[in-house]
C-alpha positions as a Markdown table, in Angstrom:
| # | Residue | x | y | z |
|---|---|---|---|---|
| 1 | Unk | 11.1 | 276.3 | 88.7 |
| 2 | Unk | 13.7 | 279.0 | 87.4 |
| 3 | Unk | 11.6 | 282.5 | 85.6 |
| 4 | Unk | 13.3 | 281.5 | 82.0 |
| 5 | Unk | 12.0 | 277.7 | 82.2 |
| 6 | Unk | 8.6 | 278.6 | 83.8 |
| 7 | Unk | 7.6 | 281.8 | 81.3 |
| 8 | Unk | 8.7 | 279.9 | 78.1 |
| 9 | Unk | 7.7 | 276.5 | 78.8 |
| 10 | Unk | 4.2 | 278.5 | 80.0 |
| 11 | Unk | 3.9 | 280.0 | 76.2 |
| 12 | Unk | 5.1 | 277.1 | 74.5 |
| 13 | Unk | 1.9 | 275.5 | 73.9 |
| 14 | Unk | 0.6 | 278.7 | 72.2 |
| 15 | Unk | 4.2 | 280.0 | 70.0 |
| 16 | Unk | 3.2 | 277.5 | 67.1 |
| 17 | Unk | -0.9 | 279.3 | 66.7 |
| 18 | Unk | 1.2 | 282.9 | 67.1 |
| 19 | Unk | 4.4 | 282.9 | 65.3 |
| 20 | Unk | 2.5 | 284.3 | 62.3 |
| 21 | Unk | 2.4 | 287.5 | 64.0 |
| 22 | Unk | 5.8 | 287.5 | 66.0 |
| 23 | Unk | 8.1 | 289.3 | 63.8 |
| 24 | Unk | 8.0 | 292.6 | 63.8 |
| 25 | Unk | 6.8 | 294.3 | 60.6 |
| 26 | Unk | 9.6 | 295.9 | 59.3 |
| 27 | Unk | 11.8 | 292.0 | 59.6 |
| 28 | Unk | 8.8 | 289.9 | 58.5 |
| 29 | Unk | 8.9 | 291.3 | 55.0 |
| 30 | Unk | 11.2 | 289.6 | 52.8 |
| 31 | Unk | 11.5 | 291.5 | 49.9 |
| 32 | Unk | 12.5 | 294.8 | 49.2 |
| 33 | Unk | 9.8 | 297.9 | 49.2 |
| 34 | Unk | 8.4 | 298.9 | 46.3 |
| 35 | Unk | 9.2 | 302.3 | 47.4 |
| 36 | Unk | 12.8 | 301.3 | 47.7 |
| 37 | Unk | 14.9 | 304.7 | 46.5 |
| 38 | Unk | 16.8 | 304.7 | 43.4 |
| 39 | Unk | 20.4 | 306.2 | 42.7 |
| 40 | Unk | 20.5 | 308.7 | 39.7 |
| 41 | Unk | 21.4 | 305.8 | 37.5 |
| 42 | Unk | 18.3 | 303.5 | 38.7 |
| 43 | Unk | 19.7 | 301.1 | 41.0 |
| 44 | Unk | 18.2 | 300.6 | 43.8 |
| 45 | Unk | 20.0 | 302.3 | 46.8 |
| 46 | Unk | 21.1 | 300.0 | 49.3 |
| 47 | Unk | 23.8 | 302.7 | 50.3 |
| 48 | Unk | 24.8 | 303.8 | 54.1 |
| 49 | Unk | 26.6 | 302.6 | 57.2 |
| 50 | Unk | 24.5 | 299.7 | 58.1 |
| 51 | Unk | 25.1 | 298.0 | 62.8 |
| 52 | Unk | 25.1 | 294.1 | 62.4 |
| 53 | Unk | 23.7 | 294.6 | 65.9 |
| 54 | Unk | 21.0 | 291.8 | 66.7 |
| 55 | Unk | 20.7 | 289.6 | 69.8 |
| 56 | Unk | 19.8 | 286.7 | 68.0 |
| 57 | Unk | 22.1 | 283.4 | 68.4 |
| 58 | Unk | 23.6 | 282.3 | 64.9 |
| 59 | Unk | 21.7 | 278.7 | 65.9 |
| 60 | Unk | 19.2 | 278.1 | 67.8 |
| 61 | Unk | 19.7 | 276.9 | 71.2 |
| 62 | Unk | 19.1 | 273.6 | 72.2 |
| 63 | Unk | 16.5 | 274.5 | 74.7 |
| 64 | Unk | 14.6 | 276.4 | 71.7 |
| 65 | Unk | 14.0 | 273.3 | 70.0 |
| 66 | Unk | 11.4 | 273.1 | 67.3 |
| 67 | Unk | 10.7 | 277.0 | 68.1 |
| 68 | Unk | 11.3 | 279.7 | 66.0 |
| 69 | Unk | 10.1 | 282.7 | 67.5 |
| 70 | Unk | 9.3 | 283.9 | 70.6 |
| 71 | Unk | 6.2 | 285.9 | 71.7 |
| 72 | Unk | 6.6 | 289.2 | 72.4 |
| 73 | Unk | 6.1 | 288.8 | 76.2 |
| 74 | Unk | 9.7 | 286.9 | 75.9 |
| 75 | Unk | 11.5 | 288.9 | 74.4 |
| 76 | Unk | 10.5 | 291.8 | 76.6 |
| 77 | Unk | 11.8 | 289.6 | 79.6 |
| 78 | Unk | 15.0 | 289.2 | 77.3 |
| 79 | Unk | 15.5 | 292.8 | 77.0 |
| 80 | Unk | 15.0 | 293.7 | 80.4 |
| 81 | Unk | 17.2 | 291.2 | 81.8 |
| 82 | Unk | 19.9 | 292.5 | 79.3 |
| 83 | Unk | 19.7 | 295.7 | 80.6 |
| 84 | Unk | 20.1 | 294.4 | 84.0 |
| 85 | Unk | 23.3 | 292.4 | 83.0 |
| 86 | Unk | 24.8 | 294.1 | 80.5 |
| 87 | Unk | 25.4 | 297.6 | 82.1 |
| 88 | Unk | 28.8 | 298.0 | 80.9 |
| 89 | Unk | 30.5 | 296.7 | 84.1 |
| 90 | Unk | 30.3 | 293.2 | 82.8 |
| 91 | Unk | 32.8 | 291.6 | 80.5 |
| 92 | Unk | 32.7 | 292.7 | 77.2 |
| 93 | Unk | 30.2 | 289.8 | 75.3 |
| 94 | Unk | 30.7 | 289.3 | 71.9 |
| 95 | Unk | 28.5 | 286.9 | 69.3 |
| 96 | Unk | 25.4 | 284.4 | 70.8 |
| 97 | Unk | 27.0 | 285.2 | 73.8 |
| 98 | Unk | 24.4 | 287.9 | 74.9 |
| 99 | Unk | 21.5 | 286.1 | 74.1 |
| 100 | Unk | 22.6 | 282.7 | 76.0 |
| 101 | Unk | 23.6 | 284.9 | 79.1 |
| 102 | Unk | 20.2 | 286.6 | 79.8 |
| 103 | Unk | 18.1 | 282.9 | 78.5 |
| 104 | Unk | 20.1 | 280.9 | 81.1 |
| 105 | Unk | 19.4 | 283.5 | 83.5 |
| 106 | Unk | 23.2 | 284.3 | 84.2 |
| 107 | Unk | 23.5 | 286.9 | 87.2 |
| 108 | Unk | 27.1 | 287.9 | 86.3 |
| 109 | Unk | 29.4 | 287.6 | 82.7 |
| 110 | Unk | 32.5 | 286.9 | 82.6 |
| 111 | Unk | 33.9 | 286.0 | 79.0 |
| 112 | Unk | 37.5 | 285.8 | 79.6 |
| 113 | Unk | 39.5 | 284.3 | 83.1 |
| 114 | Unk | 42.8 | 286.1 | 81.4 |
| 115 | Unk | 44.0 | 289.6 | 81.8 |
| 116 | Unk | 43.6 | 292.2 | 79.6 |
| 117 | Unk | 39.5 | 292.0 | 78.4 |
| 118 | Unk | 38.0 | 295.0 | 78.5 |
| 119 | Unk | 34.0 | 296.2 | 80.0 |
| 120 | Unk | 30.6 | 296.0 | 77.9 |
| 121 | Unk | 30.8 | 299.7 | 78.4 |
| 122 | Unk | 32.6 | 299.6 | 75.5 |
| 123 | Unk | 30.4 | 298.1 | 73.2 |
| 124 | Unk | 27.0 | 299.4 | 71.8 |
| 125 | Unk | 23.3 | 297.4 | 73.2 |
| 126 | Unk | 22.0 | 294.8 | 71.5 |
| 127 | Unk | 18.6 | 294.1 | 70.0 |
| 128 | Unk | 16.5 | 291.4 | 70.2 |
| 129 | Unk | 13.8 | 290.3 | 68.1 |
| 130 | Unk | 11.1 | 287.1 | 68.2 |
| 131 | Unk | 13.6 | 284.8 | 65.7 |
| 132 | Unk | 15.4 | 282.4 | 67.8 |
| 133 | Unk | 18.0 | 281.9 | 65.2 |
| 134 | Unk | 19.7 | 283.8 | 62.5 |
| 135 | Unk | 20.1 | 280.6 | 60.3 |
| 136 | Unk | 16.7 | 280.0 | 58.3 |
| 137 | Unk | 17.7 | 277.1 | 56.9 |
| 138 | Unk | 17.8 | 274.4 | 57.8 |
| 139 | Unk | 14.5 | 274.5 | 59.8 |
| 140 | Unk | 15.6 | 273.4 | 62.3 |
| 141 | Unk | 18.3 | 276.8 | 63.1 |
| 142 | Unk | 21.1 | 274.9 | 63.1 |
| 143 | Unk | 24.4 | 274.4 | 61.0 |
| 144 | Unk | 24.4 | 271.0 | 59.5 |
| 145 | Unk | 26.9 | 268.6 | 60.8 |
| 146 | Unk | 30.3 | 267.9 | 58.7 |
| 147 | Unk | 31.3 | 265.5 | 56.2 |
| 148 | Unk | 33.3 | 263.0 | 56.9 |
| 149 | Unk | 36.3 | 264.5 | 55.2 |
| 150 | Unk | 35.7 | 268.0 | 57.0 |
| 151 | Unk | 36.2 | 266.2 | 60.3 |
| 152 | Unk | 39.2 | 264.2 | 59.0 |
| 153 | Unk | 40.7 | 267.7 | 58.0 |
| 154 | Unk | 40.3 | 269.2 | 61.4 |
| 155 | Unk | 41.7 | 266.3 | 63.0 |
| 156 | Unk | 44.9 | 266.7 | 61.0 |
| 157 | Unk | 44.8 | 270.4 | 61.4 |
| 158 | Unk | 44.3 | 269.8 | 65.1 |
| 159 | Unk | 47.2 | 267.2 | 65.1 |
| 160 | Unk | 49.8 | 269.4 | 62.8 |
| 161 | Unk | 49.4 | 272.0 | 66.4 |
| 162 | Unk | 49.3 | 270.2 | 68.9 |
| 163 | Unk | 52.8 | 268.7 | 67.2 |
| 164 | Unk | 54.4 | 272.3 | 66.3 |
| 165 | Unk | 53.6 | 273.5 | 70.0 |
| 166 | Unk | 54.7 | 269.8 | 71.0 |
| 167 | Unk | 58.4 | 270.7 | 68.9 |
| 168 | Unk | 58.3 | 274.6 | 69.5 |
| 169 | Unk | 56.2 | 275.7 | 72.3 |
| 170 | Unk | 57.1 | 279.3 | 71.7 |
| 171 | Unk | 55.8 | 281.2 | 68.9 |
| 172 | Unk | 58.5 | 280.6 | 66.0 |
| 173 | Unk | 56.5 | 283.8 | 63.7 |
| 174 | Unk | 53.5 | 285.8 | 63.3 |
| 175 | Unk | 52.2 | 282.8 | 61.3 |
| 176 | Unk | 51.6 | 281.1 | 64.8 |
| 177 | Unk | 49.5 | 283.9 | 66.0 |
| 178 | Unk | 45.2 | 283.8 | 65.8 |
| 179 | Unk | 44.4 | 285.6 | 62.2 |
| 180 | Unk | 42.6 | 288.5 | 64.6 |
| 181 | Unk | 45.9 | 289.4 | 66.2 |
| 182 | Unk | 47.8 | 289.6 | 63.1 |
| 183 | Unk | 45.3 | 291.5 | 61.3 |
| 184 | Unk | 45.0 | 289.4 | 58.1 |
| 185 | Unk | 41.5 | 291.3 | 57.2 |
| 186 | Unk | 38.1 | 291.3 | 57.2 |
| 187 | Unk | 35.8 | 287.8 | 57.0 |
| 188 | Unk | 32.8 | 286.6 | 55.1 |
| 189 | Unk | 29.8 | 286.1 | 55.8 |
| 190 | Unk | 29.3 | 289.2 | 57.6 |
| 191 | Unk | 28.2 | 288.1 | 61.0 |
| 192 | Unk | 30.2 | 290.5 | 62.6 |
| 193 | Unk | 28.3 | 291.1 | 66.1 |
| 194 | Unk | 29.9 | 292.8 | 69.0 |
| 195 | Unk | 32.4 | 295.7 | 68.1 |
| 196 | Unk | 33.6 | 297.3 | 64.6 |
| 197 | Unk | 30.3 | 295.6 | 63.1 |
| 198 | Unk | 29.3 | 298.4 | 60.7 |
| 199 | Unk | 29.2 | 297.7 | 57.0 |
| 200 | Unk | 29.0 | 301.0 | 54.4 |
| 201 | Unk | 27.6 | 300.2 | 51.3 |
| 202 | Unk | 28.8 | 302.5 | 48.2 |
| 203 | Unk | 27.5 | 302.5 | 44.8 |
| 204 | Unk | 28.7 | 303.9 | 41.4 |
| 205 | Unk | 27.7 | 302.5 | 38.0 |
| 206 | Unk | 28.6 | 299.2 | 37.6 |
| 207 | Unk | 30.1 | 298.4 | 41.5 |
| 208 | Unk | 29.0 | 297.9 | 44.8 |
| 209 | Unk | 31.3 | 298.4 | 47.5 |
| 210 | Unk | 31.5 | 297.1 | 51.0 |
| 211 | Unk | 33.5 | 298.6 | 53.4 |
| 212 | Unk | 33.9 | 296.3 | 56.5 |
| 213 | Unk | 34.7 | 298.3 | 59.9 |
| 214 | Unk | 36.4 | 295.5 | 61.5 |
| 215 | Unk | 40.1 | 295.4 | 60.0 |
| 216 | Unk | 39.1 | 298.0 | 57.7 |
| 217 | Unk | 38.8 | 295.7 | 54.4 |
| 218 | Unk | 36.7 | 296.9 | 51.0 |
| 219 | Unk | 35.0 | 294.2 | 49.0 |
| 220 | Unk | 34.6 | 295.7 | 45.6 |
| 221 | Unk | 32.0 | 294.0 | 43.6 |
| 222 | Unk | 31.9 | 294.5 | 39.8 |
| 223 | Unk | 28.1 | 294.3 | 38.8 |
| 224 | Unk | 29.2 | 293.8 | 34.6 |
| 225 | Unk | 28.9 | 290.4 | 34.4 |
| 226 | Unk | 32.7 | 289.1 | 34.3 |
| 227 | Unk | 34.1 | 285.7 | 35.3 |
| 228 | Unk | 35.6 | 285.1 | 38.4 |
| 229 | Unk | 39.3 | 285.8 | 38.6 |
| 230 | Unk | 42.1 | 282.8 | 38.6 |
| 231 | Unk | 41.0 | 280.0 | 41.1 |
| 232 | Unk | 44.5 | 280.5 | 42.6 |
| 233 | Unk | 44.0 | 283.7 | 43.6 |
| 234 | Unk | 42.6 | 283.6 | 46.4 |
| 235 | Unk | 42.1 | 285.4 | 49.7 |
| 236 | Unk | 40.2 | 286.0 | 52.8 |
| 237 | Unk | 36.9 | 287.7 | 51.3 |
| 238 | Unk | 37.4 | 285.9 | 48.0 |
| 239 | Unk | 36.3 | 287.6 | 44.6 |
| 240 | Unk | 32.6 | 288.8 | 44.3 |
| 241 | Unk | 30.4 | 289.6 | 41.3 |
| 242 | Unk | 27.3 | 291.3 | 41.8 |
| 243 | Unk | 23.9 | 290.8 | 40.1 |
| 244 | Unk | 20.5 | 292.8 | 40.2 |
| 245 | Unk | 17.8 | 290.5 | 41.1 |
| 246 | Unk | 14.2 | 292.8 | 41.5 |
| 247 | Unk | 15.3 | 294.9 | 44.0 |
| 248 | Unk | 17.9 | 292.4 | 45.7 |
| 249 | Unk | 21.4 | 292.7 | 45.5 |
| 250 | Unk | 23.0 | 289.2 | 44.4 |
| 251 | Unk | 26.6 | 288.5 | 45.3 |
| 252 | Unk | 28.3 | 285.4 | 44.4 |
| 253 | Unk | 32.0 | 284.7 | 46.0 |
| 254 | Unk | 34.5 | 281.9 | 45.4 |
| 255 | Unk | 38.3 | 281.9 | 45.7 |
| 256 | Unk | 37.8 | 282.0 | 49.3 |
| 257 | Unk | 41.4 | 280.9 | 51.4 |
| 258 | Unk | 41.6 | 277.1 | 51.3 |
| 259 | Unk | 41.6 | 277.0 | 55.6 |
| 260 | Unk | 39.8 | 280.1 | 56.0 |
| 261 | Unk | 37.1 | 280.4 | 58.6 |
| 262 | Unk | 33.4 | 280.5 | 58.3 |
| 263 | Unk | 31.5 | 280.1 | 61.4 |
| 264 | Unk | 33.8 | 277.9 | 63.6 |
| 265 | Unk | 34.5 | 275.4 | 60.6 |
| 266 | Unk | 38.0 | 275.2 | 59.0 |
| 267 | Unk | 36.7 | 275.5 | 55.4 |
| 268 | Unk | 37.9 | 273.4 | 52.0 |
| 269 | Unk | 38.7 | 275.3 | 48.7 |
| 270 | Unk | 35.5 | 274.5 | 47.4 |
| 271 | Unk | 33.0 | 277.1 | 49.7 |
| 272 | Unk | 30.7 | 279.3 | 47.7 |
| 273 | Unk | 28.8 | 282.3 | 49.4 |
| 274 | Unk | 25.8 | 283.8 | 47.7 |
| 275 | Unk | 24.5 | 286.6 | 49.5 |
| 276 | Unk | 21.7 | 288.8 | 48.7 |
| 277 | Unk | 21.0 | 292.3 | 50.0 |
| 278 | Unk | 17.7 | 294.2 | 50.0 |
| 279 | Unk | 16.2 | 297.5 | 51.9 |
| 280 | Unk | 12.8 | 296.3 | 54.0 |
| 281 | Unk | 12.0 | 299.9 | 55.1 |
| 282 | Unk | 14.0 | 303.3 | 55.8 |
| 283 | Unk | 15.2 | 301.9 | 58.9 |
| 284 | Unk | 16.3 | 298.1 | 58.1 |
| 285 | Unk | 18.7 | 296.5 | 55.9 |
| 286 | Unk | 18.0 | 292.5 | 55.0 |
| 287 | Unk | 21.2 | 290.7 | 54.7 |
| 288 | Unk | 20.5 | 286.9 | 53.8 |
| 289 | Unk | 23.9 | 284.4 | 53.2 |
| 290 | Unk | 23.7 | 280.9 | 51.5 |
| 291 | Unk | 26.9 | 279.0 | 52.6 |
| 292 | Unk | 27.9 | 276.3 | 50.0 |
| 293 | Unk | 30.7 | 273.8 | 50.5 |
| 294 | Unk | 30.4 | 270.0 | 49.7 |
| 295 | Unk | 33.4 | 269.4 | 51.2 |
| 296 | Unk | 32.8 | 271.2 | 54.4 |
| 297 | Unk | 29.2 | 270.5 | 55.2 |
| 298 | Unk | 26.7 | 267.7 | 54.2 |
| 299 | Unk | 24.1 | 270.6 | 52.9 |
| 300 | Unk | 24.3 | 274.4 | 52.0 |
| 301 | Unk | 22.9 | 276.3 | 54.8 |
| 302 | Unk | 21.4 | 280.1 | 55.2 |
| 303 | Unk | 20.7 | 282.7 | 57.7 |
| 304 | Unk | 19.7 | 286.4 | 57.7 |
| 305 | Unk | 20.5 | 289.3 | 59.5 |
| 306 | Unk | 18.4 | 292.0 | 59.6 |
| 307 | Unk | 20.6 | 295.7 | 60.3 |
| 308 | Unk | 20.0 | 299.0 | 61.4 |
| 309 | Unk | 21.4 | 302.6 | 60.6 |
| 310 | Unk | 24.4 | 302.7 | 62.6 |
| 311 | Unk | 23.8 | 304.6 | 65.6 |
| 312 | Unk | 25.3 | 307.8 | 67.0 |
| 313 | Unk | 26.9 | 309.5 | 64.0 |
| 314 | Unk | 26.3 | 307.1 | 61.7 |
| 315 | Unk | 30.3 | 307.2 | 60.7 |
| 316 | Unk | 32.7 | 305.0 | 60.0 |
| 317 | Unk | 36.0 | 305.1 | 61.9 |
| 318 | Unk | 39.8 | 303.6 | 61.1 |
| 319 | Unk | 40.2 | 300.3 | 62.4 |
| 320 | Unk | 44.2 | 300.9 | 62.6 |
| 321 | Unk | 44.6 | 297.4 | 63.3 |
| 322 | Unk | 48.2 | 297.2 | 62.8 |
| 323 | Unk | 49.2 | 300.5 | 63.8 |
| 324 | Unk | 50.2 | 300.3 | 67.6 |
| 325 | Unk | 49.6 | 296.3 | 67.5 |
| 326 | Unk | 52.0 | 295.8 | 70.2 |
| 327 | Unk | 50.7 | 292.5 | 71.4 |
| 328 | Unk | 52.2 | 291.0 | 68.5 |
| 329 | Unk | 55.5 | 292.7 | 68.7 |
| 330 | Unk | 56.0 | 291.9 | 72.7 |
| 331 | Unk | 54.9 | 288.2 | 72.0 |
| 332 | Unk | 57.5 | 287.5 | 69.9 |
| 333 | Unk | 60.1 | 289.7 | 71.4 |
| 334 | Unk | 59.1 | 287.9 | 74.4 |
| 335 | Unk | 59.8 | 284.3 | 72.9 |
| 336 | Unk | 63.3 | 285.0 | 71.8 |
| 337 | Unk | 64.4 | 286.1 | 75.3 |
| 338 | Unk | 63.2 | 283.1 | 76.5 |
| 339 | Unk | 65.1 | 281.1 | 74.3 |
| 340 | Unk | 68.3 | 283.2 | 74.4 |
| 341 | Unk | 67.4 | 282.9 | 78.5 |
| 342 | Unk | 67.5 | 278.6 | 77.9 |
| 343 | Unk | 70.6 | 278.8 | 75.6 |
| 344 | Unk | 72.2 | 280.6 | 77.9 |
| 345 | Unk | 71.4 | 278.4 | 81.2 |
């Protein structure tokens, strides 16, 4: 019998009598100190650079079934065999990836069988914590399944490429490149985990501002109570208003990119975020996201992240995505002299 399936099936009996007291303090509470500080104007101060840094797997993995926390005993073994893997001559591991490789016992990580990845020495640790899933809801830590007319809607999507690399297997434009590689911005939610995953919160009277590391996109969120811009206006972080719930943060988002992506699933026109930010100690930020799309899913679903001061200098640093993007460039330049190569023969 393997360590991982010997220790947790060992403690399984006993993680429904202690899950109580598995969290640790600071992300068991779930609502903001009362000692939360203030900005001159009375807000409460949610500002800073915040790491969405956590371990934890978006959903919770199949072997994890009906648990949702580990004992502390576990995730010691976790963290240890992280260190162990993860020493920064691995590939770089990005996402759930983390967690999965130390729970299945992986000796070795390799994310990538082309050239060009890069080492985990590049990338900052990871924490873990006794949560075996970020999503909260539903119970059972995973996303629900898709409607019927989400699956019909990435079939056709899946059919309109495998057609236009069927007719042009070279890339015509930029249009034909990944979103990442033609740095069309920043996403939402904010489950940014791996590199560039820093969020800075500004305040000023009347807005809340996040600034997204990764591609280096602001969300400016007017907290004044105005309606939602045009519904065809849209774009890839969609319009926010901002609310004051207690001591929570509430942001509501629509005209979100018809085809944008949240999650893994090609989204509808219809998605609505509501996300809700609130401090649960000096040293923790408590990000929760409600996903909404009828079209998409067959019920709204929600996770939290907990995050951390970001560590080191606590700065944020130009993403310059498009500056030197070469990759792009070459690619294409690449395509035409291979047709200009066929024309020729």
């Amino acid at each position: 019998m393997s360590g991982r399936i010997a220790l947790f099936a060992g403690v399984a009996g006993v993680a429904v009598l202690a899950s109580a007291c598995l969290v640790p303090a600071a992300h068991a509470q779930s609502a903001t100190e009362p000692d939360t500080p203030l900005t001159p104007w009375g807000d409460p101060d949610l500002q800073g650079v915040w790491a969405s840094d956590s371990a934890t797997p978006l959903e919770r993995p199949a072997a994890l079934e009906g648990r949702a926390t580990l004992t502390d005993e576990e995730v010691a073994l976790l963290e240890r065999r992280a260190g162990e893997l993860f020493n920064g001559e691995t590939d770089a591991a990005f996402g759930d990836s983390v967690f999965n490789a130390v729970f299945n016992e992986a000796t070795d990580f390799t994310s990538t069988d082309t050239t060009g990845n890069y080492t985990q020495f590049w990338l900052i640790d990871r924490w873990f914590e006794n949560r075996t899933s970020l999503i909260v809801d539903p119970p059972d830590g995973r996303i629900p399944p898709l409607t019927p007319e989400a699956e019909a809607r990435q079939e056709a999507q899946r059919a309109q490429r495998a057609a236009e690399r069927a007719a042009s297997p070279l890339p015509r434009g930029p249009e034909d490149f990944a979103a990442g590689l033609r740095c069309t911005g920043g996403r939402v939610p904010m489950t940014g985990r791996g590199y560039n995953s820093n969020y800075q919160i500004v305040q000023a009277p009347g807005y809340v501002v996040i600034n997204m590391e990764m591609m280096h996109d602001a969300r400016i969120i007017p907290l004044d109570g105005r309606p939602h811009g045009p519904s065809h206006i849209r774009s890839y972080v969609g319009d926010s208003r901002g609310r004051w719930e207690g001591g929570a943060l509430v942001v509501e988002t629509t005209n979100l990119r018809a085809g944008g992506r949240a999650t893994g699933a090609s989204t509808g026109e219809n998605l609505r975020l509501i996300e809700r930010f609130s401090r649960v100690g000096a040293e923790s930020l408590r990000y929760e996201f409600t996903v909404d799309d009828p079209t998409t899913w067959t019920q709204p679903w929600t996770a939290v992240i907990f995050m951390r001061p970001a560590p080191g200098t606590g700065l944020m640093y130009e993403f310059a995505c498009h500056e030197g993007n070469y990759a792009l460039e070459y690619a294409l330049r690449g395509a035409r002299m291979q047709e200009a190569e066929a024309g020729s023969n």
